[in-house]
C-alpha positions as CSV (number, residue, x, y, z in Angstrom):
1,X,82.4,100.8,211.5
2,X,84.4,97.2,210.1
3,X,85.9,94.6,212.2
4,X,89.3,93.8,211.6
5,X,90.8,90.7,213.0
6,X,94.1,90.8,214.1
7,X,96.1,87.6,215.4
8,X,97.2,89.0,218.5
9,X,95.3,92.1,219.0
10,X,91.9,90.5,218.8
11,X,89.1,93.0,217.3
12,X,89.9,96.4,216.6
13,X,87.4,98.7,215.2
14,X,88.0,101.3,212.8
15,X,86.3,104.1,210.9
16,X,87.8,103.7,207.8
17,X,87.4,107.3,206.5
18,X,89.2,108.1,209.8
19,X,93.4,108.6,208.8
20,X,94.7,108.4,212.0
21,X,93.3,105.2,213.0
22,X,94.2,103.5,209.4
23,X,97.5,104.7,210.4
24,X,97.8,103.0,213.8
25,X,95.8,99.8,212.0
26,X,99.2,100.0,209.9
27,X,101.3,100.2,212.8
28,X,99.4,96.9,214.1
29,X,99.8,94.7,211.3
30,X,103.4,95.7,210.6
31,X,104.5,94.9,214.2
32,X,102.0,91.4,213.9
33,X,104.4,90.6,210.7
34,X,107.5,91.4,212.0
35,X,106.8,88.8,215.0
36,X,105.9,86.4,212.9
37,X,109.1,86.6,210.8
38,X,111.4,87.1,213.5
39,X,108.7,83.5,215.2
40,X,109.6,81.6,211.9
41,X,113.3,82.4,212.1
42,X,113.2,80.8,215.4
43,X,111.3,77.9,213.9
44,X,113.6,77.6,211.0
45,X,116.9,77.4,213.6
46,X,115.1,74.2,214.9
47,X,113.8,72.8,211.9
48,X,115.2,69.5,211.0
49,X,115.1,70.6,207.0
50,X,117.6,73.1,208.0
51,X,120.9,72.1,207.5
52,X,122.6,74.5,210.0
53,X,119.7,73.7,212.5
54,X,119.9,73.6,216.0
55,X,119.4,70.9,218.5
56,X,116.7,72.2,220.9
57,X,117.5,69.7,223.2
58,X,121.2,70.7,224.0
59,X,120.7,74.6,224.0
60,X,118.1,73.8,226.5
61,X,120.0,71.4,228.6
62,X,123.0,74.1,228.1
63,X,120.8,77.2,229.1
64,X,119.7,75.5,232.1
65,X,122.9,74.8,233.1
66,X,124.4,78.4,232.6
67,X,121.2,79.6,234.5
68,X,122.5,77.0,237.1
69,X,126.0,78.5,237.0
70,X,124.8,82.5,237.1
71,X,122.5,81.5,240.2
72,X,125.5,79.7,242.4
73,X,127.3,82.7,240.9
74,X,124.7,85.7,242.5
75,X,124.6,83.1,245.9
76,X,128.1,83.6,246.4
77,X,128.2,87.6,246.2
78,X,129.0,88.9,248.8
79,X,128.1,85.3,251.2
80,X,124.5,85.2,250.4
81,X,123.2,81.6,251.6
82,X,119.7,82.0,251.1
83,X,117.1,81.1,247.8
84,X,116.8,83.2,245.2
């Protein structure tokens, strides 16, 4: 039996004459890489190297207040006063 660390999964052991489980090993690290990729493009959109960047600040200033607006919006249905 081998240890295989994996960033997110923690330890997974595996038989590695076993097939099935090399498969869904695979599976594992493929899905672990295509977070990470799709986690550096987020970086990237932030990064201040990146001429077409973001500025975290203001879409977080302007998600909060379009949260604001949808939650005043879902109040108001059909004369709901309470919290949500």
């Amino acid at each position: 039996m081998r240890c295989v660390d994996i960033t997110r999964f923690g330890c997974i052991f595996i038989y590695m004459d076993n097939m099935e489980t090399r498969f869904e090993l695979e599976q594992l690290l493929l899905n672990e890489l295509i977070f990470l990729q799709k986690k550096k493009e987020e970086y990237w959109n932030c990064h201040p190297d990146n001429p077409e960047g973001i500025d975290p600040i203001a879409e977080y200033n302007k998600t909060v207040h379009e949260i604001g607006v949808l939650m005043e919006k879902i109040k108001n249905l059909n004369g709901y006063h309470g919290d949500i």
